[in-house]
DSSP file (Angstrom, degrees, kcal/mol; ACC not computed):
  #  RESIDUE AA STRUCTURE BP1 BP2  ACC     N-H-->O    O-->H-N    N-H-->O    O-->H-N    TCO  KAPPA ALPHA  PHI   PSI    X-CA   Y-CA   Z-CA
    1    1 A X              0   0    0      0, 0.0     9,-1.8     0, 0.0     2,-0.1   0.000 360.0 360.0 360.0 131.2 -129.6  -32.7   59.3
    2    2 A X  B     -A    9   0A   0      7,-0.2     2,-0.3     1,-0.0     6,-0.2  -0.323 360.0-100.3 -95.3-167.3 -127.6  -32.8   56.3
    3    3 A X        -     0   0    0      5,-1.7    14,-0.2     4,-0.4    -1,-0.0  -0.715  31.4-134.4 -99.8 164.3 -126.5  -35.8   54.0
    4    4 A X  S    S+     0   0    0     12,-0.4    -1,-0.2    -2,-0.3    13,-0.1   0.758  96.1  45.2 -68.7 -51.0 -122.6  -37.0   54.8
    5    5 A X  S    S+     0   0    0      1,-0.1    -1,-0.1    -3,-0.1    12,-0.1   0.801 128.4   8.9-111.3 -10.8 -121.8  -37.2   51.4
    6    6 A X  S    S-     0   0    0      2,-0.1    -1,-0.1     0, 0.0    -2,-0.1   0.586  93.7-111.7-136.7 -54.3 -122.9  -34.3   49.1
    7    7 A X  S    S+     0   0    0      1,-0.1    -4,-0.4    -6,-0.1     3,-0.2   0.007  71.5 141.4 137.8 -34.2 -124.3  -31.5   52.2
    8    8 A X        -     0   0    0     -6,-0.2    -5,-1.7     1,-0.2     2,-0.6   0.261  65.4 -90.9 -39.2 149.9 -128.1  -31.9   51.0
    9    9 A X  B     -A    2   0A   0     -7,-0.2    -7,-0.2     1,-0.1    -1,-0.2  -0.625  51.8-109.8 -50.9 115.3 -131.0  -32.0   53.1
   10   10 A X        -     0   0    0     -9,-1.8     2,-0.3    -2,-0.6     8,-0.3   0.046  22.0-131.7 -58.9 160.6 -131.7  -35.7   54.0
   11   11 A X    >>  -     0   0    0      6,-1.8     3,-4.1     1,-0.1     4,-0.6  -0.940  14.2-129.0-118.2 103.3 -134.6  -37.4   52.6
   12   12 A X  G >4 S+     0   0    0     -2,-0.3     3,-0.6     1,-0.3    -1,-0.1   0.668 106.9  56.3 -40.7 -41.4 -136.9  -39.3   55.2
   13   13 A X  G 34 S+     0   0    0      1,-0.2    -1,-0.3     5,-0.1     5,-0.1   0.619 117.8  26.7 -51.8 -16.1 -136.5  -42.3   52.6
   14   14 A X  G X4 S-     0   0    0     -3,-4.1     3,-0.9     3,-0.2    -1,-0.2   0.407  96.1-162.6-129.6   5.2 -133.3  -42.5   52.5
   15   15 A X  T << S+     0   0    0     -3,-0.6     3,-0.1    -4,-0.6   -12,-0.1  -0.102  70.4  29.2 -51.9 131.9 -131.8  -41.2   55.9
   16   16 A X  T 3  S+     0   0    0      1,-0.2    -1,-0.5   -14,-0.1   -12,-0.4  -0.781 126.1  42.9 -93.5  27.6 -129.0  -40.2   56.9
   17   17 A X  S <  S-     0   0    0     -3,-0.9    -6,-1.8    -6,-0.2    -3,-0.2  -0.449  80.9-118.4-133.0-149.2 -128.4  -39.0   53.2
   18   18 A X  S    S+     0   0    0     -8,-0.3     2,-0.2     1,-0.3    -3,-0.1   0.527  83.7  12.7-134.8 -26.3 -130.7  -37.2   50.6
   19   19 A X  S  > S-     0   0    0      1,-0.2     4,-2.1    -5,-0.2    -1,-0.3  -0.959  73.0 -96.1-149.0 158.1 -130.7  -39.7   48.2
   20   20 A X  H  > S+     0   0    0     -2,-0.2     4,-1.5     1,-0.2     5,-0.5   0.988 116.4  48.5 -40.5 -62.7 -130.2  -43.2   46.6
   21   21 A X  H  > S+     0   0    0      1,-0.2     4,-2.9     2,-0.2     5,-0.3   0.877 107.4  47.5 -57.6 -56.1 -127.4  -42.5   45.2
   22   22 A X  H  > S+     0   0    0      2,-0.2     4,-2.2     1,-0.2    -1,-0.2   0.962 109.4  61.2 -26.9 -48.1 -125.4  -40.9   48.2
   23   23 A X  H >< S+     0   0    0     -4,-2.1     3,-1.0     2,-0.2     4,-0.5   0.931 113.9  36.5 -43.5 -64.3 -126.8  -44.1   50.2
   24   24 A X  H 3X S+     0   0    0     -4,-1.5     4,-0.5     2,-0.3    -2,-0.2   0.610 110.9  56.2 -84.1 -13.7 -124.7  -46.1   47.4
   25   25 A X  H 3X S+     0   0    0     -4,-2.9     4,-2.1    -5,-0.5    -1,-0.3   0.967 112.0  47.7 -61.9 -46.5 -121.8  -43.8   47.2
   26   26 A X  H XX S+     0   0    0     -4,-2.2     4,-0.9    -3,-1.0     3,-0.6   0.826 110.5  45.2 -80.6 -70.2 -121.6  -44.4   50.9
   27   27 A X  H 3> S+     0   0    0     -4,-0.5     4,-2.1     1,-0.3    -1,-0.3   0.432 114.3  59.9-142.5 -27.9 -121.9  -48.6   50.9
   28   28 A X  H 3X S+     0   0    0     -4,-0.5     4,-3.5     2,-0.2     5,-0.3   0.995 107.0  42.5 -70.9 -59.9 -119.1  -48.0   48.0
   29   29 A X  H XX>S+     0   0    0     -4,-2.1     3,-1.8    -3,-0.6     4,-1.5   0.876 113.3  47.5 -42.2 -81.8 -117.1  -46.5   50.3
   30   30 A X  H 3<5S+     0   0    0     -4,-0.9     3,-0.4     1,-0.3     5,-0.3   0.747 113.7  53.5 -23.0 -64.2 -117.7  -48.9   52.9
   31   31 A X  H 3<5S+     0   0    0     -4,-2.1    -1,-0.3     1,-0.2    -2,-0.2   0.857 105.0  57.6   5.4 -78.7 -117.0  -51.5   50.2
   32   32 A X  H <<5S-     0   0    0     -4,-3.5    -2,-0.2    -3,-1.8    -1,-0.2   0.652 112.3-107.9 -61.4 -31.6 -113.9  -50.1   49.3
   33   33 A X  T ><5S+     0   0    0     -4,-1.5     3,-0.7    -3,-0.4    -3,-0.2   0.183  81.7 125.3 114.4 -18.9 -112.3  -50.2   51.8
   34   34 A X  T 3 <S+     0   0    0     -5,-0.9    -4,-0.2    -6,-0.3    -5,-0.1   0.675  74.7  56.5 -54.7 -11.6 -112.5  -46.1   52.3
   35   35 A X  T 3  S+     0   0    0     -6,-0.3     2,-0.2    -5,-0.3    -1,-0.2   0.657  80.1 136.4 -95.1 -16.8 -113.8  -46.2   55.6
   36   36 A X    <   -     0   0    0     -3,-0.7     0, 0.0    -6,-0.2     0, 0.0  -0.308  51.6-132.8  -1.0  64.6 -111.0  -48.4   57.1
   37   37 A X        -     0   0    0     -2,-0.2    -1,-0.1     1,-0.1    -2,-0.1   0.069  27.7-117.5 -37.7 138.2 -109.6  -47.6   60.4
   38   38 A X        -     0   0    0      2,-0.0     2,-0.3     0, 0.0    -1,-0.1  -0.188  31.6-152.5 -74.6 161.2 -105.9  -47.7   60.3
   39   39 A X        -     0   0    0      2,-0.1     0, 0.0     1,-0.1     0, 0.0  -0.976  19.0-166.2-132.4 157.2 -104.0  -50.5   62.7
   40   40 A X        +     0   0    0     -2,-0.3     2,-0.3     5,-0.0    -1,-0.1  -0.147  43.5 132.3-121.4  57.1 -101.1  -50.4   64.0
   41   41 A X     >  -     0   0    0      1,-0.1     4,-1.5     4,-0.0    -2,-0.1  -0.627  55.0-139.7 -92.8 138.6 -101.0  -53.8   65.0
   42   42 A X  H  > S+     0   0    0     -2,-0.3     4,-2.7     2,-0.2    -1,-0.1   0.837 103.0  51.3 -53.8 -40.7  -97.6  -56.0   64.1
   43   43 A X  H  > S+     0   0    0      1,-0.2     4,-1.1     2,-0.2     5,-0.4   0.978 111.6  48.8-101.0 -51.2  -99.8  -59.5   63.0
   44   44 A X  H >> S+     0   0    0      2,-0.2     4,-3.0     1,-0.2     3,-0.8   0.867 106.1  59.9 -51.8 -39.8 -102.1  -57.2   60.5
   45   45 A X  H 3X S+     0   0    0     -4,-1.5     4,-0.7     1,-0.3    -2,-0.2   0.949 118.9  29.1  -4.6 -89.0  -98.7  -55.7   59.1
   46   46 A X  H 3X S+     0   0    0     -4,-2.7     4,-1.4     1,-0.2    -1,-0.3   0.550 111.5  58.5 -52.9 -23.7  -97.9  -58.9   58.2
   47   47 A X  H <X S+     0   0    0     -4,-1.1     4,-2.3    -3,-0.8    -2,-0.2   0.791 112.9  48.0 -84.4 -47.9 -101.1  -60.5   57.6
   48   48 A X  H  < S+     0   0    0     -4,-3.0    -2,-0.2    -5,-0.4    -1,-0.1   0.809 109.6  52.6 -53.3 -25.0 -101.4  -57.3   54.8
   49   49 A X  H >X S+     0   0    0     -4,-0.7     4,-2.0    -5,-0.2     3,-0.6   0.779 107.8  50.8-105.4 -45.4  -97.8  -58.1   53.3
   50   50 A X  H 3X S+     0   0    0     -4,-1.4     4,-2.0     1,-0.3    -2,-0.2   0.917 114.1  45.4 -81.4 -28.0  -98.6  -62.3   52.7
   51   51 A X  H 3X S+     0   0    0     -4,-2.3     4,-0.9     2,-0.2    -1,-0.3   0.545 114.7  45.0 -92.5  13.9 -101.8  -61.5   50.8
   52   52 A X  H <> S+     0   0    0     -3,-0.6     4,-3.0    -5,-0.2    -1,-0.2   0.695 113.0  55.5 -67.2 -58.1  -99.9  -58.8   49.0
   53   53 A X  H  < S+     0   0    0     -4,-2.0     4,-0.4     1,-0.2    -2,-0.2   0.865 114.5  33.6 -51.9 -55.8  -97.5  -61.5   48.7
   54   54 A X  H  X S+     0   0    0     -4,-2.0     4,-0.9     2,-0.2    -1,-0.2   0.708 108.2  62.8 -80.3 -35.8  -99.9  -64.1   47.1
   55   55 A X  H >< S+     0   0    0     -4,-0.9     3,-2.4     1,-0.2    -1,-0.2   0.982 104.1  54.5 -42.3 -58.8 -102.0  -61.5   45.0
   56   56 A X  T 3< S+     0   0    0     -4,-3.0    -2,-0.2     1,-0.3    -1,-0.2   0.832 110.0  52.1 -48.3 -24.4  -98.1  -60.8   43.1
   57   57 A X  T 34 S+     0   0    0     -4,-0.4     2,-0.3    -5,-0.2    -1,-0.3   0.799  78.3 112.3 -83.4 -22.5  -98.2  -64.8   42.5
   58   58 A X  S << S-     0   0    0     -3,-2.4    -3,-0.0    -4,-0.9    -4,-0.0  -0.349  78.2-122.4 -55.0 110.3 -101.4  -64.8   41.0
   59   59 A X              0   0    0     -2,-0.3    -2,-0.1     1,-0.1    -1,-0.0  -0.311 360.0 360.0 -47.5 148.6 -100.9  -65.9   37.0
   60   60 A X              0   0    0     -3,-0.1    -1,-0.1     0, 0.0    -2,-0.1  -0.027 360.0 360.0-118.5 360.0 -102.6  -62.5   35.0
């Protein structure tokens, strides 16, 4: 099996990946928001657009 994130041979300690750091590249991702599934639901739309909305009000 290889690791997801770089191609390496996994490492029993750390499988699925080869290494710490791939593990925490991977939980970044996850994090980030990079794994996301897309919606195409109307009320997330919107729900996505008022905190958009409220971030833009936020004194900087």
């Amino acid at each position: 099996m290889s690791c997801p994130i770089c191609g390496k041979d996994t490492a029993p300690d750390f499988r699925p990946f080869c290494s710490k750091r791939c593990a925490d590249v991977d939980l970044a991702k996850w994090l980030g928001g990079s794994y996301a599934i897309p919606s195409d639901d109307p009320e997330d739309a919107e729900r996505a657009l008022d905190e958009i909305a409220r971030e833009a009000q936020k004194p900087h």
